[in-house]
C-alpha positions, -999 to 999 in steps of 0.1 A, spaced: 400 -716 -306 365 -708 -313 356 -709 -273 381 -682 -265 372 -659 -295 336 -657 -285 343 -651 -250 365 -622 -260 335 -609 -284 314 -611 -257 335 -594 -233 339 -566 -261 305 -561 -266 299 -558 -229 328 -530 -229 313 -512 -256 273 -515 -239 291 -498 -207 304 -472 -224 273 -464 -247 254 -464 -211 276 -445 -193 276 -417 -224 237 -417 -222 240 -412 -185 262 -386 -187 255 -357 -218 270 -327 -224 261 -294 -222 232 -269 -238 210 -297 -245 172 -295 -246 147 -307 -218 158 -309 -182 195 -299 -191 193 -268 -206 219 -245 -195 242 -276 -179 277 -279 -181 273 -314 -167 240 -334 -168 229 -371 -154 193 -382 -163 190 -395 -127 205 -367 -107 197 -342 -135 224 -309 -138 252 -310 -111 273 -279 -129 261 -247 -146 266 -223 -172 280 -190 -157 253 -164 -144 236 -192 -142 222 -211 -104 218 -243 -95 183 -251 -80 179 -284 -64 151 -302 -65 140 -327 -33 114 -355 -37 119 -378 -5 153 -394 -6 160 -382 -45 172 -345 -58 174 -335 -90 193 -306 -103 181 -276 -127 197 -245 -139 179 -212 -135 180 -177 -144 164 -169 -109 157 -186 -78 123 -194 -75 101 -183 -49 111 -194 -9 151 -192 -21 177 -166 -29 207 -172 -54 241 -174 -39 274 -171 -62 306 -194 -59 338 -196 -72 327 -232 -89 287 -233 -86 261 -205 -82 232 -221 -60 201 -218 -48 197 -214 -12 164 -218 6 149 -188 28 141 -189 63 111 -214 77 92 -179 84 101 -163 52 80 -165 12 106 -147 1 144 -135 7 171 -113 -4 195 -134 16 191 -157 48 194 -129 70 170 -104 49 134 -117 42 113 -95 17 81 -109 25 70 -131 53 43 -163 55 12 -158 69 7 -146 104 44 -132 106 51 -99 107 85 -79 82 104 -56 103 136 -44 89 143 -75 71 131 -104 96 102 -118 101 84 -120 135 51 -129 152 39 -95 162 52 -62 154 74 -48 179 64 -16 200 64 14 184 47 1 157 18 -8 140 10 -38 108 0 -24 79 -27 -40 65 -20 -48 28 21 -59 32 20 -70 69 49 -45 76 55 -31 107 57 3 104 65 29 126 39 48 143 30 86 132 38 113 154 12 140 146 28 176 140 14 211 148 -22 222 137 -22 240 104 -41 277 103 -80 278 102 -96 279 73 -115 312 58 -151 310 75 -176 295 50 -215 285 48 -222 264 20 -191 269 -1 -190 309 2 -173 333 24 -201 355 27 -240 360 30 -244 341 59 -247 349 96 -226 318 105 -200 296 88 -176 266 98 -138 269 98 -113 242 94 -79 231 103 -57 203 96 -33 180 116 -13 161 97 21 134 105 50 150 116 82 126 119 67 98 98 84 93 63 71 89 31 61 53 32 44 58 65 29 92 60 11 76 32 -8 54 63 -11 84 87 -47 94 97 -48 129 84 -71 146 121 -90 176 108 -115 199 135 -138 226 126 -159 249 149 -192 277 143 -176 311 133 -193 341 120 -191 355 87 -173 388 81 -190 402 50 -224 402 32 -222 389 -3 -221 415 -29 -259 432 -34 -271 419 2 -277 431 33 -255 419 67 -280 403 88 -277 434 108 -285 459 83 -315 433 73 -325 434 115 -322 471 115 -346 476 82 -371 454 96 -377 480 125 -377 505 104 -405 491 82 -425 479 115 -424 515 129 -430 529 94 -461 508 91 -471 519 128 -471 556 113 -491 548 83 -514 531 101 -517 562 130 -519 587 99 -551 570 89 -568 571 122 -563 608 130 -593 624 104 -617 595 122 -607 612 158 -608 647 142 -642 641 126 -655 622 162 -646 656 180 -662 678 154 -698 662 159 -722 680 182 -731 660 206 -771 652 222 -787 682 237 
């Protein structure tokens, strides 16, 4: 009798270490460490269900995967609802980052975003900006502005000549693009209108510069006629 009763012991106790394995294997969910947020958790497989809202991201090392729940997709994959599992799903090869596998937001090096994809130059029509490697579209430059009032060193008067200014700026590009437009500006030599209050127009100064060259002609005749008066008075040699 004693031969049976320890082989049923034994066969207990190896029931009840299969089950105590099998419920460390397999926890419930909302516990700490790599199964937070898990409906149902393995600590070989980690998380193969989640809380609602919450996405499934799986992890591959080789041959193994192990599961995690996230509040967001990290970076290179976009979150995907189902009816029994939210996942993460990984981008495009070309993509960093995606909205959804046909929409990348921001492409790997040497790849170009255009209207959601990601391609190895930008197509024509375009151009790359340099900062966010988009392709943009190119600016089509509107009608020249009015010229500027003529100025000389930051007035509008006193000044025989002056420079005036006008401005070309982007006319069908939008906002975004306008931002990357070349604003083209040209100026050219004009002459100034008006003397500056309590000066003279370079003509009036021209015309009083004759007048004070002949006036000095006249002072200077003035005192040479009594010298030619007293020359003819003197008696000449007998």
């Amino acid at each position: 009798m004693r031969a049976p009763l320890c082989l049923l012991l034994l066969v207990a106790h190896a029931v009840d270490m299969l089950a105590l394995h099998r419920r460390k294997k397999q926890v419930g969910p909302g516990l700490g460490g790599n199964c937070t947020g898990c409906i149902s958790c393995s600590e070989e497989n980690g998380c193969s269900m989640c809380q609602q809202r919450l996405f499934l991201f799986i992890r591959r090392e080789g041959i193994r995967q192990y599961g995690k729940c996230v509040h967001d997709c990290p970076l290179g994959f976009f979150g995907i609802r189902g009816q029994e599992v939210n996942r993460c799903k990984k981008c495009g090869a070309t993509c960093e980052s995606c909205f959804s596998q046909d929409f990348c937001i921001r492409c790997k090096r040497r790849f170009h975003l255009y209207k959601g994809k990601c391609l190895p130059t930008c197509p024509p029509g375009t151009l790359t900006h340099q900062s966010t490697q988009e392709c943009q579209e190119e600016c089509e430059p509107g009608p020249w502005g009015s010229w500027s009032p003529c100025t000389h060193n930051g007035k509008t008067c006193g000044s025989a000549w002056g420079l005036e200014t006008r401005v070309r700026e982007a006319g069908q590009a939008g906002q975004e693009e306008e931002a990357s437009c070349q604003v083209l500006t040209e100026s050219r030599k004009c002459p100034m209108q008006r003397p500056c209050p309590g000066e003279r127009s370079p003509r009036q100064k021209s015309q009083k510069g004759r007048k004070d060259r002949k006036d000095q002609r006249l002072r200077k005749d003035r005192k040479l006629e009594p010298r030619l008066d007293r020359q003819l008075r003197q008696p000449g040699p007998l």
